[in-house]
Structure formats: structure tokens, C-alpha cells
C-alpha positions as CSV (number, residue, x, y, z in Angstrom):
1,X,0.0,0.0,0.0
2,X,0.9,3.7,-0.5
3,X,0.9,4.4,3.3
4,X,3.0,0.8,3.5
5,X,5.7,2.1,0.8
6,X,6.0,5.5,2.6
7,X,6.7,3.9,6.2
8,X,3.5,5.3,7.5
9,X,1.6,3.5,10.1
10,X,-0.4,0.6,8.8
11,X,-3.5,-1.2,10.2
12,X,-6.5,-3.1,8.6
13,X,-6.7,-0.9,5.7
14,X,-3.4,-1.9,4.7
15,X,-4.3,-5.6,4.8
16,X,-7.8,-4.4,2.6
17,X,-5.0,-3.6,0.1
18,X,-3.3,-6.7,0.1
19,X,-6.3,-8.5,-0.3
20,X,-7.5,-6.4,-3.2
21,X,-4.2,-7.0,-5.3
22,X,-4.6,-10.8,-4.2
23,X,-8.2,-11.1,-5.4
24,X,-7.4,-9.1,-8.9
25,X,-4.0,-11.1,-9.0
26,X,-6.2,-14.7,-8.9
27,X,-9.2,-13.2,-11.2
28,X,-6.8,-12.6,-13.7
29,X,-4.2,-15.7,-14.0
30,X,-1.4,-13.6,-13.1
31,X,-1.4,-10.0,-13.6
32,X,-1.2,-6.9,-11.0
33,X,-3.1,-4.0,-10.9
34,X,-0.1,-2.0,-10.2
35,X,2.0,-3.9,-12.9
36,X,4.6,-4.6,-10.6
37,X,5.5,-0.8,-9.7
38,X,5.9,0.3,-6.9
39,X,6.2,4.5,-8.1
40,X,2.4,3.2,-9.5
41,X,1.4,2.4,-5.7
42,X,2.4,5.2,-4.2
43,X,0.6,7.6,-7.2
44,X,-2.8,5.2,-7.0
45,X,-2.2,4.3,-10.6
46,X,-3.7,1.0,-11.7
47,X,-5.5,-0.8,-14.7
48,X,-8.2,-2.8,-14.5
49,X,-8.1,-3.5,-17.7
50,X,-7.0,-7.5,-17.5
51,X,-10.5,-7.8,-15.3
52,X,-12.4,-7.5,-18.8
53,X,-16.1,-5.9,-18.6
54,X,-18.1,-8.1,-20.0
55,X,-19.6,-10.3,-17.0
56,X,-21.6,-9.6,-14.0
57,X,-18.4,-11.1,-11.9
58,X,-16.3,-8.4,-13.2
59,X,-18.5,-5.2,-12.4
60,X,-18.8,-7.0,-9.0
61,X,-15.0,-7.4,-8.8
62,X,-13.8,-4.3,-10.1
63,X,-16.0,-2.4,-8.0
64,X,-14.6,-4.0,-4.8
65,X,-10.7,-4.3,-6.2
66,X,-11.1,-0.6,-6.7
67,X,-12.5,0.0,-3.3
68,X,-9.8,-2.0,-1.8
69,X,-6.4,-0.5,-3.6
70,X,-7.3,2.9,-3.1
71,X,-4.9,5.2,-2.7
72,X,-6.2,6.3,0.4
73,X,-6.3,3.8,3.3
74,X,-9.6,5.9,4.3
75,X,-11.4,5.1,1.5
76,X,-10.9,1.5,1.4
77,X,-13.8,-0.9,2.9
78,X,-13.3,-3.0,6.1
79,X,-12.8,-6.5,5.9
80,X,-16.4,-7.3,7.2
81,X,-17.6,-5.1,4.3
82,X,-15.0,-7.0,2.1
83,X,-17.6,-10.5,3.2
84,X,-20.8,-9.0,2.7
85,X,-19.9,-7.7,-0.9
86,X,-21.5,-9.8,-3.6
């Protein structure tokens, strides 16, 4: 996470993060939503390109892998939002 690369303070939020790269990183056989860059973390620049649009699973997931890599650790949901998310 940004806060993580910065050597801020971490909590839950920063594990909402790693959950959200985990989730996009097994949707998608392989690929990151950062592309492996960590100067990409820390400006909140991401693709969710290899997600693809054309399924009810993927407006589902990239609703909730954006949610979860936010930049900002505020804006991220909590992990028992994370489980009630469709």
C-alpha cells in the first residue's frame, strides 16, 4: 500500500490492500493491478483492464478491487464489508 511504501503506520486498511491485489492477482491468472511498480502504488495508478467488462463477476469485482487499492487507506472498505460484498 501507499501508506506501507512511505513507512506510515499501517493497520487493517493496509491488509484491505493486500487483499485487493490478491483477489485481482487470482481473477486474472497472473497479472497486477499495479504492474509490478511500486512509483504506481504510491501515485494510486492502476489498470483494470485484465479484469475484462463483459460479465456480472467483473463489475462485481472491479467495484470492490477498486474499493480495496485505493490510494487512500480511508477510502478503502473493512474486511467485514469486504464479506458482505456480492
Amino acid at each position: 500500500s501507499a501508506e506501507a511504501l512511505k513507512g506510515e503506520a499501517t493497520s487493517y486498511p493496509t491488509d484491505v490492500f493486500s487483499l485487493g491485489c490478491i483477489f485481482y492477482y487470482v481473477l486474472t491468472e497472473g497479472s497486477h493491478p499495479f504492474d509490478f511498480n511500486n512509483d504506481n502504488i504510491r501515485n494510486g495508478k492502476f489498470s483494470m483492464e485484465a479484469l475484462g467488462t463483459d460479465t456480472q463477476l467483473s463489475h462485481l469485482a472491479s467495484h470492490l478491487i477498486d474499493l480495496a487499492i485505493s490510494r487512500s487507506p480511508y477510502r478503502r472498505p473493512s474486511a467485514y464489508s469486504v464479506l458482505l460484498h456480492p
